[in-house]
C-alpha positions in Angstrom: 179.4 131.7 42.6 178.9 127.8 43.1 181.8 127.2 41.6 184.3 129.4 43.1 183.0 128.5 46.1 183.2 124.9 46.1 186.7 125.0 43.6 189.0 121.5 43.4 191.3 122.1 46.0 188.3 122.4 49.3 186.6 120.0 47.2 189.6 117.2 47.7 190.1 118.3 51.1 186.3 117.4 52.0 187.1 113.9 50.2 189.8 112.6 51.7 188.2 113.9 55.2 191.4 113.6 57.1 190.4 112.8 61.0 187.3 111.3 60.3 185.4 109.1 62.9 185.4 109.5 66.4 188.5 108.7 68.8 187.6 106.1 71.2 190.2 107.7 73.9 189.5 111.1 73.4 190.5 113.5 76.5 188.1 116.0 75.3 184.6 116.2 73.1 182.4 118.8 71.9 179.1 118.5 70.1 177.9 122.0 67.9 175.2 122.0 66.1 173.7 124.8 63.5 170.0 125.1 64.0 169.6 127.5 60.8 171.0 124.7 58.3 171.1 121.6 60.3 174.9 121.3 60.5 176.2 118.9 63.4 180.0 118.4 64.3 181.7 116.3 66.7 185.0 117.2 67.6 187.6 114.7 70.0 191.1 115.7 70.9 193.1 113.5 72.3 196.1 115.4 74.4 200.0 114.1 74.8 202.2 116.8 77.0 200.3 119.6 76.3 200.0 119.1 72.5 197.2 117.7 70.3 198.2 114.2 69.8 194.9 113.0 67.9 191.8 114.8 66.1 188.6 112.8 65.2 185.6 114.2 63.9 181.9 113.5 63.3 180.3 115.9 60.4 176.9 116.0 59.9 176.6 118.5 57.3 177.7 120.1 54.1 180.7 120.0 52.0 181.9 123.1 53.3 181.6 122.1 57.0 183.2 118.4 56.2 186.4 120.1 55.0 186.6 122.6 57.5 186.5 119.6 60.4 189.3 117.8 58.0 191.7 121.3 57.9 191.8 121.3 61.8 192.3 117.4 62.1 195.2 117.7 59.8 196.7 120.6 60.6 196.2 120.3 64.4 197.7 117.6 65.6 200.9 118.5 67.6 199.7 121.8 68.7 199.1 123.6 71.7 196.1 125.4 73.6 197.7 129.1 72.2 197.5 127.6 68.7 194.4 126.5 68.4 193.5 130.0 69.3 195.1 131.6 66.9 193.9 129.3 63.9 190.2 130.0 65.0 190.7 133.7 65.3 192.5 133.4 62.0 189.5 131.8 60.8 186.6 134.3 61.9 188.9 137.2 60.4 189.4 135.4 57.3 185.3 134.6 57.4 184.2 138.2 58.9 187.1 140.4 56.7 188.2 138.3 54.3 191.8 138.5 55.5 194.0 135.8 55.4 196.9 135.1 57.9 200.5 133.6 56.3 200.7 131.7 59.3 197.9 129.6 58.5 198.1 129.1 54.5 195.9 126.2 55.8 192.7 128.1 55.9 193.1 129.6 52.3 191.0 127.5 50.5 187.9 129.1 52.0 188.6 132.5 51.0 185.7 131.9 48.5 183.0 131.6 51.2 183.9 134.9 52.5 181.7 136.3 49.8 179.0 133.8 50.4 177.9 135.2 54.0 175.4 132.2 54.7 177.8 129.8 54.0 180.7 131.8 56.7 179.0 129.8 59.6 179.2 126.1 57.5 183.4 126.8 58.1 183.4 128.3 61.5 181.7 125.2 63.2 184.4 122.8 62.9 186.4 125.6 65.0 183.9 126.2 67.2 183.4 122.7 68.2 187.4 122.5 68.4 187.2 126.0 70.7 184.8 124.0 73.2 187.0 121.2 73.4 190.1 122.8 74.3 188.6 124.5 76.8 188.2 121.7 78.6 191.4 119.7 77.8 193.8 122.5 78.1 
């Protein structure tokens, strides 16, 4: 199951960890951390008209939580409040019921970790911490 879960593609996207680092000029910030495995993520927005101008994130955890943080800095920016909604509801159902959403072909790589339930959490953090900073800048 290891290697299913942790195929090239999620792999890469952990690597080049797109967004990483904090933004010093962030609008909004939110801390989450996982007591069960340890897992910390920072998340700062930074917000132009209404839209996601910047994403910068702080991972303190596993592979799986790293490339989750650098899907929403990459695939954020330029959205609004609504959409950042819709990609973490899109995310649970993809986690919870293993359904996937055309809309955000981002997300597909963790498909995998559907099957793994204790890793679910490791890829919802990222978009948790991103849910508790829009609620504040939007």
């Amino acid at each position: 199951m290891s290697e299913a879960l942790y195929h090239a593609a999620l792999v890469e996207r952990a690597r080049t960890a797109f967004g990483k680092g904090r933004l010093p000029d962030a609008d909004s910030s939110a801390t989450v951390d996982n007591p069960l495995c340890g897992d910390r993520v920072t998340l700062d927005l930074k917000i132009v008209d209404g839209k996601i101008a910047a994403i910068g994130h702080d991972v303190r955890g596993c592979l799986l939580c790293e490339a989750s943080a650098a899907t929403i800095a990459e695939f954020l920016r330029g959205k609004s409040g609504a959409e950042i909604d819709a990609i973490g509801n899109a995310a649970k159902r993809l986690m919870k019921e293993g359904q996937t959403d055309p809309h955000w072909a981002c997300l597909e790589i963790f498909t995998p970790v559907h099957n793994a339930k204790s890793r679910r959490d490791c890829v919802l953090l990222p978009f948790e911490a991103l849910k508790r900073a829009a609620s504040t800048a939007f």
